[in-house]
BAFI-3210 file (N, C-alpha, C; in Angstrom, 3 decimals, decimal comma, padded with zeros to 6 digits):
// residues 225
n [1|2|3|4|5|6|7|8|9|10|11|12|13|14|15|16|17|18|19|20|21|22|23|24|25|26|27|28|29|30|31|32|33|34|35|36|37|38|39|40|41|42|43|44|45|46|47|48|49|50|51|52|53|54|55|56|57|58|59|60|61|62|63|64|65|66|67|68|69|70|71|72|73|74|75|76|77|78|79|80|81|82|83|84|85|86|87|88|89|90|91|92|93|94|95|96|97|98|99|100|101|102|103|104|105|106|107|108|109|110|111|112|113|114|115|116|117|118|119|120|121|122|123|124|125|126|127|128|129|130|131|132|133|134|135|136|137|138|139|140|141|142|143|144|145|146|147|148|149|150|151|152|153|154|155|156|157|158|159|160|161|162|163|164|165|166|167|168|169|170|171|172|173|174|175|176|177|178|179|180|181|182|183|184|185|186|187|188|189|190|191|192|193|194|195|196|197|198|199|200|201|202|203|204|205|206|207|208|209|210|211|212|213|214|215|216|217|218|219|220|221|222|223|224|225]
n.u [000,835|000,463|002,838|002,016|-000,510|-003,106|-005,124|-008,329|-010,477|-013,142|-015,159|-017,839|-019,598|-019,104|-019,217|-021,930|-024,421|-026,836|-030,402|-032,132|-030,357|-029,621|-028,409|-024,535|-020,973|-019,252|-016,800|-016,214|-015,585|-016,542|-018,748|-018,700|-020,417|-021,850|-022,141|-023,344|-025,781|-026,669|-026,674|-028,722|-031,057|-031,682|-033,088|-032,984|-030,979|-029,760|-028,154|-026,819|-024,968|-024,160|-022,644|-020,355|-019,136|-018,498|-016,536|-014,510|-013,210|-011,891|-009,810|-008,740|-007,368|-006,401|-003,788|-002,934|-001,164|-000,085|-001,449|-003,145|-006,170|-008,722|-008,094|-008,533|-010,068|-013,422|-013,257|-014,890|-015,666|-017,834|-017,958|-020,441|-021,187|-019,100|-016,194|-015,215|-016,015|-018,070|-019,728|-021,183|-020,841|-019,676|-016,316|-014,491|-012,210|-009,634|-008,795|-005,714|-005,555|-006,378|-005,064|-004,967|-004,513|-002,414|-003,185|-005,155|-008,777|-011,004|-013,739|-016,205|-019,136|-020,575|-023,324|-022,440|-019,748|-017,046|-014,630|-012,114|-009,920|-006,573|-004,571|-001,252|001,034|-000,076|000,026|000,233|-003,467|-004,506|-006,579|-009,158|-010,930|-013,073|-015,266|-017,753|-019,218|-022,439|-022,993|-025,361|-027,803|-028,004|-029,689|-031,985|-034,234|-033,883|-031,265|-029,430|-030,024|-030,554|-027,931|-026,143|-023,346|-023,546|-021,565|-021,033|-023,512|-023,033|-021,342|-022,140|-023,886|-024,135|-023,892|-025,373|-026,929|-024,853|-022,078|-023,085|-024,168|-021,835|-020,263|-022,127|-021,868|-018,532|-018,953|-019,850|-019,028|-016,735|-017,848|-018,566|-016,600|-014,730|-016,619|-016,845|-014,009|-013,523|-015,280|-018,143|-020,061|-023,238|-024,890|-023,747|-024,946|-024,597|-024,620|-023,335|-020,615|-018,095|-016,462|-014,626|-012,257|-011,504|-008,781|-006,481|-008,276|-009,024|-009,832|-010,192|-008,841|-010,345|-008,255|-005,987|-008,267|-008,944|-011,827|-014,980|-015,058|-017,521|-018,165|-017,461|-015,142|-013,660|-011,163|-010,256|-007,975|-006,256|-005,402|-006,426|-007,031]
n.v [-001,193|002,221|004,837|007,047|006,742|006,652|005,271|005,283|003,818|005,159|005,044|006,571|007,039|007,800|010,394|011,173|012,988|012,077|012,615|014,318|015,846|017,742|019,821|019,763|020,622|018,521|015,790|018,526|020,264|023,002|022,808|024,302|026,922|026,272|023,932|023,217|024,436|022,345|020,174|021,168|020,522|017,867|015,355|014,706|012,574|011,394|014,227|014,106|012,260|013,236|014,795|014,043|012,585|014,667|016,108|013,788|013,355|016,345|016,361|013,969|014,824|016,644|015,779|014,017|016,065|017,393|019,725|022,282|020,826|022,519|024,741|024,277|025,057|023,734|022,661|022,055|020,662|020,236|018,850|019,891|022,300|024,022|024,749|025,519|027,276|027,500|025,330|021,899|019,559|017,134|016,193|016,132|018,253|020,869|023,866|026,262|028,710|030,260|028,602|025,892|022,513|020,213|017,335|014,476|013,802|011,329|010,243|007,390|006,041|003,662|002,661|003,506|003,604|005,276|005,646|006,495|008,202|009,161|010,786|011,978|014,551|014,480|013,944|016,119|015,654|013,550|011,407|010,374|008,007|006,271|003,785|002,200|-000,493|-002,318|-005,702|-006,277|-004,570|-005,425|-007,060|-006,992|-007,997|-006,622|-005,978|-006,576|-006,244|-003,307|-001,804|-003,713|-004,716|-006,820|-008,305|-008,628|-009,756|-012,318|-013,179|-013,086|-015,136|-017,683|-017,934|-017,667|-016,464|-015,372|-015,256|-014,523|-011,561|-010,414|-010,452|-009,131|-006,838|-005,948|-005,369|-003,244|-001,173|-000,739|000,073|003,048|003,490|004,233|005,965|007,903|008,706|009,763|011,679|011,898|010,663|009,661|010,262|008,796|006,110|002,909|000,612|000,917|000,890|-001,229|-003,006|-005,398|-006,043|-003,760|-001,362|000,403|-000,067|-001,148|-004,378|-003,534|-004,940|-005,736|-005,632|-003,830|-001,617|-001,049|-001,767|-003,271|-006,822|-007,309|-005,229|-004,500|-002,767|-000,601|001,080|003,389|004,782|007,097|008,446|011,315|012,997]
n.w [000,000|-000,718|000,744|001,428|002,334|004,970|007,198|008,379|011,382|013,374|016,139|016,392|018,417|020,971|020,414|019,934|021,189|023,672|022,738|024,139|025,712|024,187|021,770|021,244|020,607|018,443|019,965|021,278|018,693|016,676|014,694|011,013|009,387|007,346|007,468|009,967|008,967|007,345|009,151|010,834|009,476|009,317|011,022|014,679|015,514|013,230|012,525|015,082|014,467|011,925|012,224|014,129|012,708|010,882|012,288|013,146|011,207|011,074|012,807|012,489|009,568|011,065|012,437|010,929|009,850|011,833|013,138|014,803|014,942|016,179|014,377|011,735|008,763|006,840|003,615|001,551|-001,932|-004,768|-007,972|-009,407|-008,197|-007,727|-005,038|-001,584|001,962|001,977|001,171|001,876|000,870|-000,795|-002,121|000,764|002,187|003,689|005,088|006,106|007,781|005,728|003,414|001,668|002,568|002,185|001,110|000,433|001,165|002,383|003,490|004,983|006,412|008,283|010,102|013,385|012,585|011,976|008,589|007,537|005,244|004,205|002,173|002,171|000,909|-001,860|-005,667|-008,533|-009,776|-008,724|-007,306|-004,225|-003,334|-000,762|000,792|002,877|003,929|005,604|005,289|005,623|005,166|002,794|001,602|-000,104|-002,542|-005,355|-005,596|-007,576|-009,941|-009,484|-008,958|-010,042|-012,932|-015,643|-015,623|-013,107|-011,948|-012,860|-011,301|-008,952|-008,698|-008,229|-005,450|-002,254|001,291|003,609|002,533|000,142|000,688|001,500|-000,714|-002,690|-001,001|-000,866|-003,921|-003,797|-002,473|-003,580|-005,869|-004,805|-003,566|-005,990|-007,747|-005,566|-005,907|-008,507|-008,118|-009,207|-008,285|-007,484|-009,163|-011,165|-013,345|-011,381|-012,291|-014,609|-013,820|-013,785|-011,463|-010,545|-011,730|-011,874|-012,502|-009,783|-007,447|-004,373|-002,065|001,182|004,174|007,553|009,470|008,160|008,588|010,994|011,055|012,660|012,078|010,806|008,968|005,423|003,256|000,788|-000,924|-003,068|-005,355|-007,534|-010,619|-012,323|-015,166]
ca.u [000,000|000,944|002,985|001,534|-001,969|-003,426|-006,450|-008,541|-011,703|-013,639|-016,450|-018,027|-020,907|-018,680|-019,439|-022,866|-025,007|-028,538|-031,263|-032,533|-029,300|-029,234|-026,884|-023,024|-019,944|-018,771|-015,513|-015,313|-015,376|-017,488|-019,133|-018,625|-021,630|-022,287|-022,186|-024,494|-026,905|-026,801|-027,156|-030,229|-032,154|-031,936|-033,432|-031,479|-030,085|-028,741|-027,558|-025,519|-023,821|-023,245|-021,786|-019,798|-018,552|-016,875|-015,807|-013,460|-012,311|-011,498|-009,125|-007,760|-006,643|-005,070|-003,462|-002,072|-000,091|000,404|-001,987|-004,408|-007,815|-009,651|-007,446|-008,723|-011,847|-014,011|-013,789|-015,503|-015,432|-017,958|-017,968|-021,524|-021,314|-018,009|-015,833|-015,338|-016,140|-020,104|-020,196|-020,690|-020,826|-018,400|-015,028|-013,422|-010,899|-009,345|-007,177|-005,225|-004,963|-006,460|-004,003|-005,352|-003,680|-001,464|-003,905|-006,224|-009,372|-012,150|-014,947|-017,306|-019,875|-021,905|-024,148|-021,646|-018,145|-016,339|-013,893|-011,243|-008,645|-006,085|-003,366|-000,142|001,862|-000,611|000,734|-001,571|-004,711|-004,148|-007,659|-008,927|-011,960|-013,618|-016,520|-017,433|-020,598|-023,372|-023,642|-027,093|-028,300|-028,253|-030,198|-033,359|-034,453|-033,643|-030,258|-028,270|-030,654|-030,003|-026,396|-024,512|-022,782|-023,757|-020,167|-021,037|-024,269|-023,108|-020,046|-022,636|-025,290|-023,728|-023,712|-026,341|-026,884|-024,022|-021,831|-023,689|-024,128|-020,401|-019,855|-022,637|-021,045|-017,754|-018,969|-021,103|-017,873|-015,336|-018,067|-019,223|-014,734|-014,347|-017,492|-015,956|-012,323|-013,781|-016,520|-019,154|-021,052|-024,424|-025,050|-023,723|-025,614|-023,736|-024,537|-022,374|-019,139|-017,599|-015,307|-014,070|-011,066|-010,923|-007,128|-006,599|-009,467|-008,457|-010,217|-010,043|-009,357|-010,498|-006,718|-005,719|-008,001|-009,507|-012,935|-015,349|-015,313|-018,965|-018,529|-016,815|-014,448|-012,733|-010,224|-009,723|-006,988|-005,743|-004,896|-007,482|-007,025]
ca.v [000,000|003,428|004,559|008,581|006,535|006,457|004,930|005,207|003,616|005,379|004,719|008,055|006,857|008,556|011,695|011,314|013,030|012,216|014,055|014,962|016,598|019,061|020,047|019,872|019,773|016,731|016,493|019,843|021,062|023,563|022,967|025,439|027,155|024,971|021,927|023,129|024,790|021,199|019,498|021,373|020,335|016,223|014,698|014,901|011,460|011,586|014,866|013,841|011,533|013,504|016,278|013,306|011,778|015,582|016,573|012,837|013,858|016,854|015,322|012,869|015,499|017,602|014,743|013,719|017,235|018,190|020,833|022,247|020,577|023,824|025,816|023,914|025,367|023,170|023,660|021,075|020,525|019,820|019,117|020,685|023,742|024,405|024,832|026,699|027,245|027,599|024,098|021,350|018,085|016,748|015,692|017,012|019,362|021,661|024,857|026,143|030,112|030,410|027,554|024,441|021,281|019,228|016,433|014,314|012,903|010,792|008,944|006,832|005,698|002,504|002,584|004,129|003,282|006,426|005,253|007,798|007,980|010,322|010,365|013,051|015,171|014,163|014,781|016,428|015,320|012,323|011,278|009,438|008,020|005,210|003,319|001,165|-000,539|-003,534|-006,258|-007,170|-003,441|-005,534|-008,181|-007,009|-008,785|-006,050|-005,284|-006,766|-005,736|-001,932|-002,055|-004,610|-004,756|-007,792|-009,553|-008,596|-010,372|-013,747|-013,529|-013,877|-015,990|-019,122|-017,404|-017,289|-016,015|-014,244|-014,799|-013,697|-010,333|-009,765|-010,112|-007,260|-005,485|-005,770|-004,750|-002,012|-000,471|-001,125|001,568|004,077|004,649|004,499|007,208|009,028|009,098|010,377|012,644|011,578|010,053|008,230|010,540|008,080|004,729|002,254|-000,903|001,244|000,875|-002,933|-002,953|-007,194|-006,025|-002,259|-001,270|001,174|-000,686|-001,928|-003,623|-003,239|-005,975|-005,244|-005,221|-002,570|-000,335|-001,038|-001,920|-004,321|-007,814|-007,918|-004,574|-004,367|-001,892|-000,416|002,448|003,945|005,707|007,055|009,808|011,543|014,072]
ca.w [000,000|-000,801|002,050|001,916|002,455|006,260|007,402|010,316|011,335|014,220|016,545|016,536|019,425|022,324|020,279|019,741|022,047|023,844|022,456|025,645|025,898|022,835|020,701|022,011|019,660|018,524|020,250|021,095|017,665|016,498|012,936|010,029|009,138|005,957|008,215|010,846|008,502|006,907|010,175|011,454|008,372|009,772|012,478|015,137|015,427|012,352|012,873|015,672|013,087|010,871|012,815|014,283|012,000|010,150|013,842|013,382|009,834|010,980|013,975|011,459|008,904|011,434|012,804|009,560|008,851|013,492|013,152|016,029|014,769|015,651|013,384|010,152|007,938|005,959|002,374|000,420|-003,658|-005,741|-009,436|-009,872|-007,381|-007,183|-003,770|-000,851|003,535|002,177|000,949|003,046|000,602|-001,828|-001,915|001,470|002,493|004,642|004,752|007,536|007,787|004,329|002,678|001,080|003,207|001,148|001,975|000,123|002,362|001,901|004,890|004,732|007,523|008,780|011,920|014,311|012,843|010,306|007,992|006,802|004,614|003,658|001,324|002,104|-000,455|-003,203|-006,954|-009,246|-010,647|-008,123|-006,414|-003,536|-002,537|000,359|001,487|003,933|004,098|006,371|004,099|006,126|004,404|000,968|001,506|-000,543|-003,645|-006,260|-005,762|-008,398|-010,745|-009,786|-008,531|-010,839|-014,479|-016,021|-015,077|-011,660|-011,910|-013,186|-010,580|-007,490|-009,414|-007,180|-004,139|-001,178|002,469|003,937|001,433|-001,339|001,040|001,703|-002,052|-002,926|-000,462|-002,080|-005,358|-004,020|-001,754|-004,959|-006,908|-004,098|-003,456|-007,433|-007,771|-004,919|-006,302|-009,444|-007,850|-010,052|-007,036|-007,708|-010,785|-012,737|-012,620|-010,593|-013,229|-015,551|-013,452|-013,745|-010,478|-010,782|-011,914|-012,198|-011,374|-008,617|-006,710|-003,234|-001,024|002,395|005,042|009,215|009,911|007,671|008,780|012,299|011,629|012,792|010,821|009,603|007,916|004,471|003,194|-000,121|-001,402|-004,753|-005,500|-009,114|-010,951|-013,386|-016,361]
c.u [000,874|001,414|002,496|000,016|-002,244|-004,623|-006,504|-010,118|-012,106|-015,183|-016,727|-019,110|-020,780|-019,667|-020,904|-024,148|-026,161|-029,046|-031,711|-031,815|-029,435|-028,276|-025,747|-021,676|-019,536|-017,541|-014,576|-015,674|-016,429|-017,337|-018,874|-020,026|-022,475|-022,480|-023,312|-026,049|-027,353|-027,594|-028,916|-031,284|-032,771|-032,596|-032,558|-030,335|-028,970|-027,760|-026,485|-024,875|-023,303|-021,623|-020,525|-018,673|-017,435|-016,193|-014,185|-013,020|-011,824|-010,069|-008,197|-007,097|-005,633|-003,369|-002,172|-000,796|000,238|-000,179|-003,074|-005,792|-008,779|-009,417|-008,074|-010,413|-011,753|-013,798|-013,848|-015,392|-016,582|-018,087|-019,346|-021,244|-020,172|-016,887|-015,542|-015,672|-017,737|-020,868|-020,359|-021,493|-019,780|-017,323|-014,478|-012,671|-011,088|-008,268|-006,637|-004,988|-004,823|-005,382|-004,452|-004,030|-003,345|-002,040|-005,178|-007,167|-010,505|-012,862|-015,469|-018,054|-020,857|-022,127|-023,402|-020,350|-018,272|-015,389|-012,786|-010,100|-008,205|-004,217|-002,242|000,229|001,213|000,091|-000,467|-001,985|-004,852|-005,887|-007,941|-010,964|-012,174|-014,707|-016,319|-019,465|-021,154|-023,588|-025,240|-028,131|-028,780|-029,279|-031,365|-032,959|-033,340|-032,008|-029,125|-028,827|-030,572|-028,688|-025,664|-024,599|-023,286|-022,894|-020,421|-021,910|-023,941|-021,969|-020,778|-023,959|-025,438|-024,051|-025,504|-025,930|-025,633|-022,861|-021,848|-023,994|-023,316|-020,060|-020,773|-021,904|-020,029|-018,005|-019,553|-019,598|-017,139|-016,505|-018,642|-017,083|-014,899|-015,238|-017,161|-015,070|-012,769|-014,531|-017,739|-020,360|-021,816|-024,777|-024,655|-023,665|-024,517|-023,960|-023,608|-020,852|-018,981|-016,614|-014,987|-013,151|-010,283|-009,467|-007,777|-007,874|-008,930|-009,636|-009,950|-010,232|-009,617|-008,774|-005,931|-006,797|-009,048|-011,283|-013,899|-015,517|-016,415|-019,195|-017,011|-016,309|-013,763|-011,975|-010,221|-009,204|-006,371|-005,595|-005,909|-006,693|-005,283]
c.v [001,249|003,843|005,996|008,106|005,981|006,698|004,721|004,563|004,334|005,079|006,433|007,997|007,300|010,150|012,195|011,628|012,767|013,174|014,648|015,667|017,724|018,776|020,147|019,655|018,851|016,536|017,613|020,663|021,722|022,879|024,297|025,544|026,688|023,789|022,001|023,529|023,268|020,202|019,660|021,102|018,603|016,183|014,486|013,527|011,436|012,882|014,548|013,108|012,164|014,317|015,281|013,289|012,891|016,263|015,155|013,114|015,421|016,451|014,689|013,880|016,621|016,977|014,189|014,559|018,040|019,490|020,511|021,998|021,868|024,842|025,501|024,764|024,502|023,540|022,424|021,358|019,636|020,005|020,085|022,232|024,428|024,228|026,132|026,546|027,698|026,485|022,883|019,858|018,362|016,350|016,869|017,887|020,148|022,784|025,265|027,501|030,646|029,432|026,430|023,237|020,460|017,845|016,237|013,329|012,173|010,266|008,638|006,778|004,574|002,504|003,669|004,144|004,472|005,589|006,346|007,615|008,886|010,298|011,796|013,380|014,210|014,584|015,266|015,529|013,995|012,340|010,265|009,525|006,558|004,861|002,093|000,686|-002,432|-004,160|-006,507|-006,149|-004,257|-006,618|-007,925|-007,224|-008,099|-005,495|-005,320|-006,036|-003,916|-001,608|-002,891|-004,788|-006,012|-009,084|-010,018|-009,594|-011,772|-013,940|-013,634|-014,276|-017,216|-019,348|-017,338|-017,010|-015,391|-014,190|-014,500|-011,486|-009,786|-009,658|-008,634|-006,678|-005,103|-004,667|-003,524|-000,884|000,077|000,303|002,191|004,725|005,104|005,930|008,776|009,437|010,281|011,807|012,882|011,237|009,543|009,242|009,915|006,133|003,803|001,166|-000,117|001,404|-000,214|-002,283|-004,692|-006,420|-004,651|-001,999|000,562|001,216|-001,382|-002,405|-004,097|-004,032|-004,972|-004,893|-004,062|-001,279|000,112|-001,380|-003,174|-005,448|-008,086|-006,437|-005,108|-003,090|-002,013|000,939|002,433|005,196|005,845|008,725|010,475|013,046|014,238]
c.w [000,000|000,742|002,962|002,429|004,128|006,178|008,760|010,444|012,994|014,949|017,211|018,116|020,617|022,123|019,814|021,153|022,619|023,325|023,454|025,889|025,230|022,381|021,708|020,668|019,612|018,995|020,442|020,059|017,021|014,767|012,566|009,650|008,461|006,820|009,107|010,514|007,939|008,532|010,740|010,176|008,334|010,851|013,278|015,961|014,316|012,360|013,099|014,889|012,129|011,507|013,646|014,269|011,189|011,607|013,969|012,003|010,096|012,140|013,384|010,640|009,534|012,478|012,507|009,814|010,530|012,940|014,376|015,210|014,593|014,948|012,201|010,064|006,948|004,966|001,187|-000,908|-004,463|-007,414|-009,953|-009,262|-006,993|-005,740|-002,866|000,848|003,076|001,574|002,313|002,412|-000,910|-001,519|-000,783|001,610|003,197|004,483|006,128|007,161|006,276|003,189|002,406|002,300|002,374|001,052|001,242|001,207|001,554|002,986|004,179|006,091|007,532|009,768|011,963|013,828|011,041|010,308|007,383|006,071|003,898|003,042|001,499|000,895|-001,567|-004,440|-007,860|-010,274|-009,542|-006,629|-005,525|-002,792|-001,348|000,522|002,574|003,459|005,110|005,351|004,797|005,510|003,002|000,696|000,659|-002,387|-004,980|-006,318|-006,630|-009,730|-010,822|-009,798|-009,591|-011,957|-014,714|-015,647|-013,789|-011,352|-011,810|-011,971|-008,785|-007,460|-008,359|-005,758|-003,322|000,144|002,712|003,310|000,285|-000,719|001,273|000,586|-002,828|-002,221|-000,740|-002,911|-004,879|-003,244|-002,613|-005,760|-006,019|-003,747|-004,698|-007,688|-007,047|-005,750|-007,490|-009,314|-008,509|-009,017|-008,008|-009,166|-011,844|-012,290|-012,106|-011,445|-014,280|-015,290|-012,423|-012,693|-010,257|-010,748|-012,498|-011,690|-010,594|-007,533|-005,592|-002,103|000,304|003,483|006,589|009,374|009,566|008,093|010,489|012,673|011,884|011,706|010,205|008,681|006,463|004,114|001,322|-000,113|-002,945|-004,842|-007,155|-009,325|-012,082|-014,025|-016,733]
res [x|x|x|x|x|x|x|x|x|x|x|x|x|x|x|x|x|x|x|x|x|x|x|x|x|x|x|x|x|x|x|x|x|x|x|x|x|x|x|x|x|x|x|x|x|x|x|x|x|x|x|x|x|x|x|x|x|x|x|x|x|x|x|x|x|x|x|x|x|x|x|x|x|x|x|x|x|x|x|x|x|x|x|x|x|x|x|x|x|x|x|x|x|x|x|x|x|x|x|x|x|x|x|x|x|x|x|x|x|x|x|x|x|x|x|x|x|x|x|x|x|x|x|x|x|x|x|x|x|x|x|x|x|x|x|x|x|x|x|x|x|x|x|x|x|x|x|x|x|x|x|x|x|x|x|x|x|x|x|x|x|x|x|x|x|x|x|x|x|x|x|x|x|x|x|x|x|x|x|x|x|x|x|x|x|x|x|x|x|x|x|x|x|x|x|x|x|x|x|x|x|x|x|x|x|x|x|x|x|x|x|x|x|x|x|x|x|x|x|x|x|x|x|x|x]
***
């Protein structure tokens, strides 16, 4: 494995507060205005997850590069809307005293456990995405039928019960990083991207990156344009 690439899996559920409680930062850390205007628009379970879950990506990225955590601002990227500290979805990031961080990131999230991953002194054009996912989430009838390439199909035709659900999960991890990396996300149907044997497709055992053994895990890492 790349050796600029560090992974973290977290259990965000310390930082998740009772509702009875109210609102509290997640570790301390205040949200950016984009994040909390985002937040108050969920229910506030999820909320607390979300707000979580970028309170431990922010932690992790300052982590990475020995920076004070509450020094960083948000400044998300996407391909449709551009970037900036008034976004608050898309491909990650952070600056430090107005400065982009040398530092590519990516999470994911299942239940309670974030996934993170962040690649140092990136070179350009060089992208990075992650997932994680419950295979017990996949279990419903239709899913190969929306989710999988035709290869994909015949490659867990054989398969039943829980490992026919760790293999969707697989395939479904292998194109939610790849979608990431790219930043295409779900805008572009997921039966139209074969991951069997895509290169720069990794995926992801418990050991490498700390998380529990009944979830599944990938990375995608590459270089675009």
């Amino acid at each position: 494995m790349d050796p600029r690439l560090f992974l973290r899996a977290v259990d965000i559920s310390p930082d998740i507060p009772c509702p009875q409680a109210g609102y509290s930062p997640a570790g301390g850390l205040v949200p950016s205005p984009a994040e909390a205007l985002r937040a108050a628009a969920m229910e506030p379970g999820a909320a607390a997850r979300f707000l979580a879950g970028r309170a431990a990506l922010r932690r992790f990225a300052a982590q990475l590069l020995d920076l004070p955590a509450a020094q960083l601002q948000a400044a998300y990227s996407c391909p449709e809307c551009g970037s900036g500290p008034d976004l608050s979805h898309g491909r990650p990031g952070f600056t430090h005293h107005g400065q982009p961080l040398p530092l590519l990131l990516s999470m994911a999230r299942a239940g309670r456990w974030v996934l993170l991953a962040g690649l140092t002194s990136p070179l350009a054009g060089e992208r990075l995405g992650t997932d994680v996912e419950d295979p017990e989430r996949l279990g419903f009838d239709d899913f190969d039928d929306v989710a999988l390439a035709d290869a994909e199909k015949h490659a867990v035709a054989g398969l039943e019960g829980a490992a026919l659900l760790r293999e969707r999960a697989r395939l479904w991890t292998r194109k939610e990083a790849w979608l990431k990396m790219t930043g295409d996300g779900l805008r572009t149907d997921p039966r139209e991207v074969a991951v069997l044997d895509r290169p720069g497709l990794t995926d992801l055992p418990p050991a490498a990156t700390g998380l529990p053994a009944s979830l599944v895990a990938a990375l995608a890492l590459g270089r675009l344009g």
